[in-house]
PDB file as gemmi writes it, atoms N, CA and C in Angstrom:
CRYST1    1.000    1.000    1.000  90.00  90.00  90.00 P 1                      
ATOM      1  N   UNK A   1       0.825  -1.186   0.000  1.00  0.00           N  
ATOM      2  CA  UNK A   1       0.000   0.000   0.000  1.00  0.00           C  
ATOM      3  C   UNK A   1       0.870   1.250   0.000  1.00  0.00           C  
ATOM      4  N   UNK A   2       1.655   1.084   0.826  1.00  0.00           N  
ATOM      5  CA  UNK A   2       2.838   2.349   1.023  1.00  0.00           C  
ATOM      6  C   UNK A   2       3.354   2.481  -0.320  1.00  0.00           C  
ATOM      7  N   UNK A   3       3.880   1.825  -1.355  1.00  0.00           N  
ATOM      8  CA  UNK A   3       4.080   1.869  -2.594  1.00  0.00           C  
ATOM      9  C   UNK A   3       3.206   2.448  -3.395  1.00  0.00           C  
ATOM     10  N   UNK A   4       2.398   2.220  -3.108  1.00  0.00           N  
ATOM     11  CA  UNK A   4       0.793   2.467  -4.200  1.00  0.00           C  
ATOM     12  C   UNK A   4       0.492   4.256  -3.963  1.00  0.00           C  
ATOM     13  N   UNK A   5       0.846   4.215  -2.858  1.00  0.00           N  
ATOM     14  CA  UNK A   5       0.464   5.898  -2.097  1.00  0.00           C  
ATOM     15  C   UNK A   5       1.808   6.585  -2.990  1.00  0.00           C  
ATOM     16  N   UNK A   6       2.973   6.364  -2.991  1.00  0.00           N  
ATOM     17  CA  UNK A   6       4.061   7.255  -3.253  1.00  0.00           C  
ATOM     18  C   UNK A   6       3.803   6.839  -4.814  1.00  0.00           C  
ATOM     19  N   UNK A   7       3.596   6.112  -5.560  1.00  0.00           N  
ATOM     20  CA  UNK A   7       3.400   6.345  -7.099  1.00  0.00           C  
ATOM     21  C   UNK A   7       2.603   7.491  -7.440  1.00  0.00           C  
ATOM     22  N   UNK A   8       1.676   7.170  -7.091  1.00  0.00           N  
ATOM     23  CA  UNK A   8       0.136   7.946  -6.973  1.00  0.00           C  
ATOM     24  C   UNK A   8       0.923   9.399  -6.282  1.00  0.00           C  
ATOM     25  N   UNK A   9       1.574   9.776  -5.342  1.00  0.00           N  
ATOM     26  CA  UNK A   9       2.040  11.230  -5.478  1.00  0.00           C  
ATOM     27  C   UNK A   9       2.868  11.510  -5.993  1.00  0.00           C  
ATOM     28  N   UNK A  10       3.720  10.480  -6.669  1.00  0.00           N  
ATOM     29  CA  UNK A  10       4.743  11.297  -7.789  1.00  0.00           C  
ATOM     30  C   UNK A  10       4.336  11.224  -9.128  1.00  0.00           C  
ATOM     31  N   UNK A  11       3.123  10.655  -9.537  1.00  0.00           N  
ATOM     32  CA  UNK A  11       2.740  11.044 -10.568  1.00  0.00           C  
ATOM     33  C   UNK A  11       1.994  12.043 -10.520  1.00  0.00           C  
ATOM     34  N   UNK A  12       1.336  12.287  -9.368  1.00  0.00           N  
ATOM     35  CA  UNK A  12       0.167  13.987  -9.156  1.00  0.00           C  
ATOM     36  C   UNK A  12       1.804  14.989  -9.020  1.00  0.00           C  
ATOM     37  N   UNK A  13       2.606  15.198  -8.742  1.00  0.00           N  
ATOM     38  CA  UNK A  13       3.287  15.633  -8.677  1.00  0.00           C  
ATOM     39  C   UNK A  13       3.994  16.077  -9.968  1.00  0.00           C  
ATOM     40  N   UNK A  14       4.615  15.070 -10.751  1.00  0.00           N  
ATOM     41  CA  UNK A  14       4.671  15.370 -12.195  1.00  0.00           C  
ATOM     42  C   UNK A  14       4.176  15.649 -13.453  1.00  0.00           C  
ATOM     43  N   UNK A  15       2.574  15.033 -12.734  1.00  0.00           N  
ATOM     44  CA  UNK A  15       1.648  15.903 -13.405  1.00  0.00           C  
ATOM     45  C   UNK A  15       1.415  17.645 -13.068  1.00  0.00           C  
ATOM     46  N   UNK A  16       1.444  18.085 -11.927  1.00  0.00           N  
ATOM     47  CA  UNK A  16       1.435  19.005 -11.735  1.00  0.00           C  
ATOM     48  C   UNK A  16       2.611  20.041 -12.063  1.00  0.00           C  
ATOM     49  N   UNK A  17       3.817  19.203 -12.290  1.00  0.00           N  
ATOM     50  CA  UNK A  17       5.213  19.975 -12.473  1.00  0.00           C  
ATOM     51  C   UNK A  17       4.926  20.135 -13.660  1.00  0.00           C  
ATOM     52  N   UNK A  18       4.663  19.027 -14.596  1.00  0.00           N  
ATOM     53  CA  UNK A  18       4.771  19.202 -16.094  1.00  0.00           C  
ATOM     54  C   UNK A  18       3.725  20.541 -17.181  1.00  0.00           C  
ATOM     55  N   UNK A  19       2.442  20.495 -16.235  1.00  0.00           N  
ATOM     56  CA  UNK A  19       2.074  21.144 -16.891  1.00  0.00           C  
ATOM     57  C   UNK A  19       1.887  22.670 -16.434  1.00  0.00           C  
ATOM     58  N   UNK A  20       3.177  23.148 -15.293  1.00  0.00           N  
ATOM     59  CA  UNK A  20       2.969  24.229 -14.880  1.00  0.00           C  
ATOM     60  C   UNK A  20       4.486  24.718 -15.764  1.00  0.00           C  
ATOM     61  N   UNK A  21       5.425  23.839 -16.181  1.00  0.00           N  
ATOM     62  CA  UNK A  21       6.364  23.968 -16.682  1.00  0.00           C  
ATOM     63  C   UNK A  21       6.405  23.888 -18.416  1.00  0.00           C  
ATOM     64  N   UNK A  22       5.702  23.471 -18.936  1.00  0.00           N  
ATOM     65  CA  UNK A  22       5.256  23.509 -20.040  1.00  0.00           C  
ATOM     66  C   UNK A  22       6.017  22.921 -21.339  1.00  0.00           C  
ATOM     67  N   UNK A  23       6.374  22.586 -22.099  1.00  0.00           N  
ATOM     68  CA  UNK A  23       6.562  21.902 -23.476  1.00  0.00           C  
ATOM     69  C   UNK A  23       7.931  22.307 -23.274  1.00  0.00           C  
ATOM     70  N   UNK A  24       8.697  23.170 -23.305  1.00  0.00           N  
ATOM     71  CA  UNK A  24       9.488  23.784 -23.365  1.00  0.00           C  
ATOM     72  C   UNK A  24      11.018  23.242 -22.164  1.00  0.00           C  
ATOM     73  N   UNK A  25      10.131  23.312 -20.923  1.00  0.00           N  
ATOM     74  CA  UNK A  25      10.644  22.581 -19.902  1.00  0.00           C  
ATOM     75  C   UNK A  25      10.947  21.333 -20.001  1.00  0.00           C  
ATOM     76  N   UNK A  26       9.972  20.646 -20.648  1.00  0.00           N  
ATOM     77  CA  UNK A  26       9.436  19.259 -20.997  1.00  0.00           C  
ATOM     78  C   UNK A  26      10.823  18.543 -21.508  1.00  0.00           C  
ATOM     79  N   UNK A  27      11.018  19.130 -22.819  1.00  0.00           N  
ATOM     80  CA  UNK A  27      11.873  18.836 -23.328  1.00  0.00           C  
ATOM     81  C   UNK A  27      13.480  18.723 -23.000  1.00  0.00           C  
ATOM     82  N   UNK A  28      13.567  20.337 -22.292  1.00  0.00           N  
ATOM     83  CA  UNK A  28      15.105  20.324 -21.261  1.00  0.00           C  
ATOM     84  C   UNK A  28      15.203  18.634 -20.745  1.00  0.00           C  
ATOM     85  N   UNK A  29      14.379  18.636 -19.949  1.00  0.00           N  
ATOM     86  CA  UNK A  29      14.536  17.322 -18.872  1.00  0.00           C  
ATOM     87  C   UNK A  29      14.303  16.081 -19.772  1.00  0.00           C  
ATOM     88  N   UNK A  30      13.824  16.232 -20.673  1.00  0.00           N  
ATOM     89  CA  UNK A  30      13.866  14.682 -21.542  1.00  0.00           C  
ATOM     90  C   UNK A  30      15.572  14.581 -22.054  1.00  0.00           C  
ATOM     91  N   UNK A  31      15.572  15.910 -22.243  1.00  0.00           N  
ATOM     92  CA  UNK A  31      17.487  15.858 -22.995  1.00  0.00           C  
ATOM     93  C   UNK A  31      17.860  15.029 -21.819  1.00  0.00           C  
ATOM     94  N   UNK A  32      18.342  15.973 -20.581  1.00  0.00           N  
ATOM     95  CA  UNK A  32      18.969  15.728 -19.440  1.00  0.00           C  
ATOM     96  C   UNK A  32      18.817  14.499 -19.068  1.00  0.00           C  
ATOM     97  N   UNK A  33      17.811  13.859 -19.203  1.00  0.00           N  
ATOM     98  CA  UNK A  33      17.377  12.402 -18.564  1.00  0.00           C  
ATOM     99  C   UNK A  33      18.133  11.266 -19.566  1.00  0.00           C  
ATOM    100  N   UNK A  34      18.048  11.156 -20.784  1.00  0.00           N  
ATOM    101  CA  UNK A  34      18.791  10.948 -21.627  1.00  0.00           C  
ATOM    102  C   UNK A  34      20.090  10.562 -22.036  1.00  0.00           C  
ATOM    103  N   UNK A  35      21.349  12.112 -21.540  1.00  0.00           N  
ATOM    104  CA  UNK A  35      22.151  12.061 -20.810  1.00  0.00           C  
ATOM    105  C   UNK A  35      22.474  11.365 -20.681  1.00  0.00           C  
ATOM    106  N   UNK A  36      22.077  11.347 -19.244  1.00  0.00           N  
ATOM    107  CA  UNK A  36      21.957  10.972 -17.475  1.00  0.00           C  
ATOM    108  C   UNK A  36      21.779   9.152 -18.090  1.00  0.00           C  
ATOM    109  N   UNK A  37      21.028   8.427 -18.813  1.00  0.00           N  
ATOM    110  CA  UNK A  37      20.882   7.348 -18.898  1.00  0.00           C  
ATOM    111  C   UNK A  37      21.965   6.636 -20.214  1.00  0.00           C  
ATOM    112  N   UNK A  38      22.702   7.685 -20.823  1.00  0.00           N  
ATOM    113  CA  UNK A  38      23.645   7.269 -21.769  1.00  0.00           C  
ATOM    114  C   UNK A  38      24.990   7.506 -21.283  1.00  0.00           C  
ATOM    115  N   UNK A  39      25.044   8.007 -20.188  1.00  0.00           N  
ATOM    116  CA  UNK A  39      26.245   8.392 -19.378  1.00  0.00           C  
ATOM    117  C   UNK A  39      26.924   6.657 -19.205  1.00  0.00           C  
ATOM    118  N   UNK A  40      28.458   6.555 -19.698  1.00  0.00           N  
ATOM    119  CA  UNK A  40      28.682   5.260 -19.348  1.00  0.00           C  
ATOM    120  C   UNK A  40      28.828   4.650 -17.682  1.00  0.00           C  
ATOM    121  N   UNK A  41      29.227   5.309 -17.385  1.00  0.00           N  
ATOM    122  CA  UNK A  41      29.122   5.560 -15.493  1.00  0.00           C  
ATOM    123  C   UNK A  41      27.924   4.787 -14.838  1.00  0.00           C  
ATOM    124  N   UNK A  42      27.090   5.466 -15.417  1.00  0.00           N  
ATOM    125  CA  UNK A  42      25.378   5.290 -14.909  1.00  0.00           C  
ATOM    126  C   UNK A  42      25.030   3.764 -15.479  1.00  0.00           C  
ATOM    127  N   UNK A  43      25.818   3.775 -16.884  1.00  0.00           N  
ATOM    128  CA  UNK A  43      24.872   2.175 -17.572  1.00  0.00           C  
ATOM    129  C   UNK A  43      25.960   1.255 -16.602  1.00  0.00           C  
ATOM    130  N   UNK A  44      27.129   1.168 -16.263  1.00  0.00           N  
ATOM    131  CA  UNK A  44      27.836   0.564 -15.758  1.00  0.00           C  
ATOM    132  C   UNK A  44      27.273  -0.060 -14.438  1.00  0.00           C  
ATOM    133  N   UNK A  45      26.941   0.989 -13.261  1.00  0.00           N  
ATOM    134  CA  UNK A  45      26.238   1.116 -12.309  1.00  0.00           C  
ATOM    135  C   UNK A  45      24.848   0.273 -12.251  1.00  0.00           C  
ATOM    136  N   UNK A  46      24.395   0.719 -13.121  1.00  0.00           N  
ATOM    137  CA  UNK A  46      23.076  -0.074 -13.667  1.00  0.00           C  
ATOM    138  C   UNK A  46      23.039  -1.609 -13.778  1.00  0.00           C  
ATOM    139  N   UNK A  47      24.102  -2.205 -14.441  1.00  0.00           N  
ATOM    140  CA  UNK A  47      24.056  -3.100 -15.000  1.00  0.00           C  
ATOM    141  C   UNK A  47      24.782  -3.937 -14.128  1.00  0.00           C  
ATOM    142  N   UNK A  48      26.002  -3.513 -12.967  1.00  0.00           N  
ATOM    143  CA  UNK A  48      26.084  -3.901 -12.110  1.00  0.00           C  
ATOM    144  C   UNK A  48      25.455  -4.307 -10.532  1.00  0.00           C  
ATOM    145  N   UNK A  49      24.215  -3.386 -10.752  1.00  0.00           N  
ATOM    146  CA  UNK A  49      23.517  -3.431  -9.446  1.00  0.00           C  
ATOM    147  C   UNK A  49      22.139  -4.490 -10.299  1.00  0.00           C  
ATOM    148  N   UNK A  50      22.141  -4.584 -11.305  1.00  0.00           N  
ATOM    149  CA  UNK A  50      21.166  -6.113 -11.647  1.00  0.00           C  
ATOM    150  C   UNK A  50      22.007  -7.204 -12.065  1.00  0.00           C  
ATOM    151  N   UNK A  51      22.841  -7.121 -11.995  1.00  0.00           N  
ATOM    152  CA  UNK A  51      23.738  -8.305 -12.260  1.00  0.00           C  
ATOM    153  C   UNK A  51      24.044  -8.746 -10.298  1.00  0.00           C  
ATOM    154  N   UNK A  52      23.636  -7.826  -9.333  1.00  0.00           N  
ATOM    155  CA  UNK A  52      23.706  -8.253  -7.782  1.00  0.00           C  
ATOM    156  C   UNK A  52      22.584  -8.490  -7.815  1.00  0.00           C  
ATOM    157  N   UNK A  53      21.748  -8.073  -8.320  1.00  0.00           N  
ATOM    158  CA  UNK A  53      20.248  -8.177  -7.902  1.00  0.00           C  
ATOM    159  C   UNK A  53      19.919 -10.010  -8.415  1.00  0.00           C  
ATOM    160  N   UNK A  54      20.594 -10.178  -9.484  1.00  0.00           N  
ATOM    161  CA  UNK A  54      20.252 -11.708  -9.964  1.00  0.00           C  
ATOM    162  C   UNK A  54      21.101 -12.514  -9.077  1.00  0.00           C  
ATOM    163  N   UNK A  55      22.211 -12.309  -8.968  1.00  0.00           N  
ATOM    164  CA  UNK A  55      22.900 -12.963  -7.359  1.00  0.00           C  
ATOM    165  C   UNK A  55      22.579 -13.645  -6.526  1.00  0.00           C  
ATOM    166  N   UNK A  56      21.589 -12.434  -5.883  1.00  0.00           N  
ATOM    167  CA  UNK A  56      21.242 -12.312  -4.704  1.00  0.00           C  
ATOM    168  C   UNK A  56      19.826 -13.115  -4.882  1.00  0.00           C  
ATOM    169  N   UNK A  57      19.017 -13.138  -5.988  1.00  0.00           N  
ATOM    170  CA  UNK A  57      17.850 -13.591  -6.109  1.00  0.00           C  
ATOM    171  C   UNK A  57      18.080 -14.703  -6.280  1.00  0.00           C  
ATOM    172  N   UNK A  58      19.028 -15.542  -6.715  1.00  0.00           N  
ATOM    173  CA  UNK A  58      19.615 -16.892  -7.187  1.00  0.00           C  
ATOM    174  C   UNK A  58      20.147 -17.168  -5.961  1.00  0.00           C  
ATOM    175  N   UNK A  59      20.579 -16.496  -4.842  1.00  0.00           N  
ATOM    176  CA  UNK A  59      20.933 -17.788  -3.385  1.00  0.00           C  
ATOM    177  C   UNK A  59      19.694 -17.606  -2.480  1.00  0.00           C  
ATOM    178  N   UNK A  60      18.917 -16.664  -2.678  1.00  0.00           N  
ATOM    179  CA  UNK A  60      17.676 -16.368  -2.045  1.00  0.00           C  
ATOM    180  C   UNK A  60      16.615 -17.939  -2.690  1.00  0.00           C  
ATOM    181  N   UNK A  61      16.449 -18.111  -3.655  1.00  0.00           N  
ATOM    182  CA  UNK A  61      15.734 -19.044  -4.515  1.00  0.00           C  
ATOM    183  C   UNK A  61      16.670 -20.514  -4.093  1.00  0.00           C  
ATOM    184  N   UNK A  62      17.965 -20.947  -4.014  1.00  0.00           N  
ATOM    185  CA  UNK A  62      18.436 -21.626  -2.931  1.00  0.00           C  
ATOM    186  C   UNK A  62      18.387 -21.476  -1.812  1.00  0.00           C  
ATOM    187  N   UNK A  63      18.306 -20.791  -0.711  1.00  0.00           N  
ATOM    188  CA  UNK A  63      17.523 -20.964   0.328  1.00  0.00           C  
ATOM    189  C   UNK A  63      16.706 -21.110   0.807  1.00  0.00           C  
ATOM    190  N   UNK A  64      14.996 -20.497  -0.030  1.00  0.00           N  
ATOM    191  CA  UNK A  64      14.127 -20.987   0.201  1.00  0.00           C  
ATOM    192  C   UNK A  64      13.750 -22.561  -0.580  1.00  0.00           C  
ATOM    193  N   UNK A  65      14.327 -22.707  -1.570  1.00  0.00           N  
ATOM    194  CA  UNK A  65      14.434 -24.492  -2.073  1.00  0.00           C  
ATOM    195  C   UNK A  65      15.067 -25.231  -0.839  1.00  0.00           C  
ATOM    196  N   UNK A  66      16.456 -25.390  -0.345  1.00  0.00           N  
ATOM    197  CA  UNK A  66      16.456 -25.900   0.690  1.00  0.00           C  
ATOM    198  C   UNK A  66      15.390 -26.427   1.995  1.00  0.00           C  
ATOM    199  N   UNK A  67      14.666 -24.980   2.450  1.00  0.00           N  
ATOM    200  CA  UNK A  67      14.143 -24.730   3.456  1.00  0.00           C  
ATOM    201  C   UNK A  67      12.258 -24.999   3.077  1.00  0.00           C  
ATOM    202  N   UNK A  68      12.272 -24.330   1.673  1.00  0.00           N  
ATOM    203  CA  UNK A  68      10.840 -25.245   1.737  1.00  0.00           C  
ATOM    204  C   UNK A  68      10.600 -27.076   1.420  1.00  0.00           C  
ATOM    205  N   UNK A  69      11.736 -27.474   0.278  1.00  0.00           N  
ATOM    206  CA  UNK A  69      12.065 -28.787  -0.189  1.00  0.00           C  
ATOM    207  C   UNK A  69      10.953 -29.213  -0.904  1.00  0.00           C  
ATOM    208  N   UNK A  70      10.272 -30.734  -0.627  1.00  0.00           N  
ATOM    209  CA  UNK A  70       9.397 -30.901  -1.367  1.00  0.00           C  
ATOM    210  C   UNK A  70       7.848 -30.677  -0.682  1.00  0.00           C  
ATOM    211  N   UNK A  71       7.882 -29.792   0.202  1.00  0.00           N  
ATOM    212  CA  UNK A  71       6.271 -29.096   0.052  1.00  0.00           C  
ATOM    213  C   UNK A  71       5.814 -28.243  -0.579  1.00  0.00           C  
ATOM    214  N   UNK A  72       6.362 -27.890  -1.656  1.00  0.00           N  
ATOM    215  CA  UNK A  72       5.958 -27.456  -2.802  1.00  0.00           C  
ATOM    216  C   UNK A  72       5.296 -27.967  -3.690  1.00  0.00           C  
ATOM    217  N   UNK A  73       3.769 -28.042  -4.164  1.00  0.00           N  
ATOM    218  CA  UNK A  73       3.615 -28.570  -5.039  1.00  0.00           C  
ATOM    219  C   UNK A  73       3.859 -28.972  -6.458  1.00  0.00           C  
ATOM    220  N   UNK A  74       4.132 -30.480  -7.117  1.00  0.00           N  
ATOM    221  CA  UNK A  74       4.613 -30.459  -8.402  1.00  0.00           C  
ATOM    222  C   UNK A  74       4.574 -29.352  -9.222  1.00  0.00           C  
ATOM    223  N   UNK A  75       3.428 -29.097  -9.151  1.00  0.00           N  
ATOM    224  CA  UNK A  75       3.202 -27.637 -10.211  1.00  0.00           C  
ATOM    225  C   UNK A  75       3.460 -26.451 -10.161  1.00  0.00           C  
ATOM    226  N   UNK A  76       3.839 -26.013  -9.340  1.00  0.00           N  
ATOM    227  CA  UNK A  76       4.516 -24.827  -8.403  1.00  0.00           C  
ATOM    228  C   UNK A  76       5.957 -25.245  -8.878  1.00  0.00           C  
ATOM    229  N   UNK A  77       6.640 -26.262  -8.215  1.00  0.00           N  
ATOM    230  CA  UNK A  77       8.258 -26.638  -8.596  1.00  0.00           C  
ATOM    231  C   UNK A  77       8.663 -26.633 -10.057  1.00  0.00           C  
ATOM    232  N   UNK A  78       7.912 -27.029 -11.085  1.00  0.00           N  
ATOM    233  CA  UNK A  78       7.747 -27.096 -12.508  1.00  0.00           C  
ATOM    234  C   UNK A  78       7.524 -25.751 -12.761  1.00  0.00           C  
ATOM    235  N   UNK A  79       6.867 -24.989 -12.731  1.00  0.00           N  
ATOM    236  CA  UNK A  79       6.607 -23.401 -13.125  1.00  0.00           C  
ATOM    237  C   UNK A  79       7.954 -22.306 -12.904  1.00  0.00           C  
ATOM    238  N   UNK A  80       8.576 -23.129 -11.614  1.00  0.00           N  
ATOM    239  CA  UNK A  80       9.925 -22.313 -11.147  1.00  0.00           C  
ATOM    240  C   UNK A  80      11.042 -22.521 -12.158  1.00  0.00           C  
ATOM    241  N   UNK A  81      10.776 -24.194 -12.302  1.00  0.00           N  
ATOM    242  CA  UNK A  81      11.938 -24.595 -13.007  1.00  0.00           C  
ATOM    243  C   UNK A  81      12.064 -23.944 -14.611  1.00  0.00           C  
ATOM    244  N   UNK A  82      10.536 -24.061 -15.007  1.00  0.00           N  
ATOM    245  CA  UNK A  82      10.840 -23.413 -16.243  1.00  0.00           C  
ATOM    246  C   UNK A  82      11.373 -22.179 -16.410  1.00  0.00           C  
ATOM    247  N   UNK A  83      10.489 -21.171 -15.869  1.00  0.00           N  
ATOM    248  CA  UNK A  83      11.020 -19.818 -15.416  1.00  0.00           C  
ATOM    249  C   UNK A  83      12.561 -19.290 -15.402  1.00  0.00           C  
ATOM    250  N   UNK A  84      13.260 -20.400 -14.836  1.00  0.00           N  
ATOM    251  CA  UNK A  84      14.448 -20.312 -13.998  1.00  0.00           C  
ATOM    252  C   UNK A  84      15.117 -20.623 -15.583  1.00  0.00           C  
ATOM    253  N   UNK A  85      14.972 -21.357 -16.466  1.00  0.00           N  
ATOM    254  CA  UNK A  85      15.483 -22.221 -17.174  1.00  0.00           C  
ATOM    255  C   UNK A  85      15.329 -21.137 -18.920  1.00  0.00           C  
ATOM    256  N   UNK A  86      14.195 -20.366 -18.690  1.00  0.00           N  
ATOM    257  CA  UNK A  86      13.679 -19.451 -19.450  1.00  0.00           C  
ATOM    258  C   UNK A  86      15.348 -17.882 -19.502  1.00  0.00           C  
ATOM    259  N   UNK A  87      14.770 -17.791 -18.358  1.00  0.00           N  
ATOM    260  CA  UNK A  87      15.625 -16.532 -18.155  1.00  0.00           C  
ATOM    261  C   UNK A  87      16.984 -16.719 -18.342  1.00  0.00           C  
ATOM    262  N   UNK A  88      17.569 -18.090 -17.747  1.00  0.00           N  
ATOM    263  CA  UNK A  88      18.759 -18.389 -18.007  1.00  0.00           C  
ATOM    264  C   UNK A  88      19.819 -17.884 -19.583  1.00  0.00           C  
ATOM    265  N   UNK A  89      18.428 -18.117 -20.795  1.00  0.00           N  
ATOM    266  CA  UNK A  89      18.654 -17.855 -22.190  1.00  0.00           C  
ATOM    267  C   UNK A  89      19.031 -16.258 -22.206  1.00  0.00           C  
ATOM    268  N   UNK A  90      18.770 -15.510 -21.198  1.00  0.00           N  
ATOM    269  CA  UNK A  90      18.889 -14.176 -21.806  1.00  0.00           C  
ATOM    270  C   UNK A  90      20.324 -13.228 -21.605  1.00  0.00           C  
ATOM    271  N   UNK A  91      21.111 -14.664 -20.788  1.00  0.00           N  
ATOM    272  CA  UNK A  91      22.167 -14.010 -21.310  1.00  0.00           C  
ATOM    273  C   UNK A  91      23.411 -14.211 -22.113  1.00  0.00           C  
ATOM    274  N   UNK A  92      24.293 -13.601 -22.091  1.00  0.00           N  
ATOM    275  CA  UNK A  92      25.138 -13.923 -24.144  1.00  0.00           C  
ATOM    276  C   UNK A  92      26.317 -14.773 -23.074  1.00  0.00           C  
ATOM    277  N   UNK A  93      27.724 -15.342 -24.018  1.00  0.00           N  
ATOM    278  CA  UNK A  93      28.622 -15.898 -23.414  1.00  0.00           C  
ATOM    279  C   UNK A  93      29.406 -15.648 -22.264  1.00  0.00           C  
ATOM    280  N   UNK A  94      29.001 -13.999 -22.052  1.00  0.00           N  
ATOM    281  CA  UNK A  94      29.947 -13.160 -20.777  1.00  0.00           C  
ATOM    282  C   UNK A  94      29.608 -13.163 -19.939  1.00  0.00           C  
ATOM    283  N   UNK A  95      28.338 -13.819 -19.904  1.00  0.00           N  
ATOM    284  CA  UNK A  95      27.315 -13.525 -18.374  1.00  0.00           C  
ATOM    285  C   UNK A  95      26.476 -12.317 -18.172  1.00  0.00           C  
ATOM    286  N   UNK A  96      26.597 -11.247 -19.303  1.00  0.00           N  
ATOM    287  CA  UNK A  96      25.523 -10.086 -18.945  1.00  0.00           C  
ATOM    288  C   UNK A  96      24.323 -10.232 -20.219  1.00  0.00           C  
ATOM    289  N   UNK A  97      23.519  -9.429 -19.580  1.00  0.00           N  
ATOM    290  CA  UNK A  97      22.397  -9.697 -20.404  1.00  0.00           C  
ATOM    291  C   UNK A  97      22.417  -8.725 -21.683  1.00  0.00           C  
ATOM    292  N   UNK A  98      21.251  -9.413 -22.754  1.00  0.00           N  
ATOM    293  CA  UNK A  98      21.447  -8.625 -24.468  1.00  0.00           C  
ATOM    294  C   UNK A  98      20.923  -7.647 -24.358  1.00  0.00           C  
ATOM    295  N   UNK A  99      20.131  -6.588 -23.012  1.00  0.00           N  
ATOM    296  CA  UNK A  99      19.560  -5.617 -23.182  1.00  0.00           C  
ATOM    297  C   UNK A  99      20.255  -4.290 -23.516  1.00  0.00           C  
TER     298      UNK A  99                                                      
END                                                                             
């Protein structure tokens, strides 16, 4: 819920910024953002903090396998596995992903 509340005011918020700032403004900050997201620094950063994030989600997903085991239902364990087995494809020979 706490999530749901802070979307919901930063979009009344940027709605309200955007159109008190106008087309003109609009555009500044689309450059800047842009930038800011082609900056090699930032993609580096980026790509290193989801390359922890898959890590961390991959010994998390071994620990709860351990700890739940087989009370999981077949179909539940099968849905993971595919999943798991899915995503695996998305990345190239280096270990980072083709995005």
């Amino acid at each position: 819920m706490r999530y749901k509340l802070t979307f919901v005011a930063g979009l009344a918020l940027g709605y309200v910024i955007g159109t008190r700032a106008g087309r003109e403004r609009y555009e500044q900050l689309k450059k800047s953002a842009r930038q800011v997201a082609q900056n090699p620094a930032v993609r580096n950063t980026v790509e290193s903090a989801a390359q922890s994030g898959r890590e961390f989600a991959g010994k998390a997903f071994a620990t709860v396998s351990d700890k739940v085991g087989d009370r999981v239902p077949d179909s539940v364990a099968c849905r993971v596995r595919s999943l798991r087995e899915k995503s695996q494809g998305d990345e190239d020979d280096w270990g980072t992903s083709n995005t």
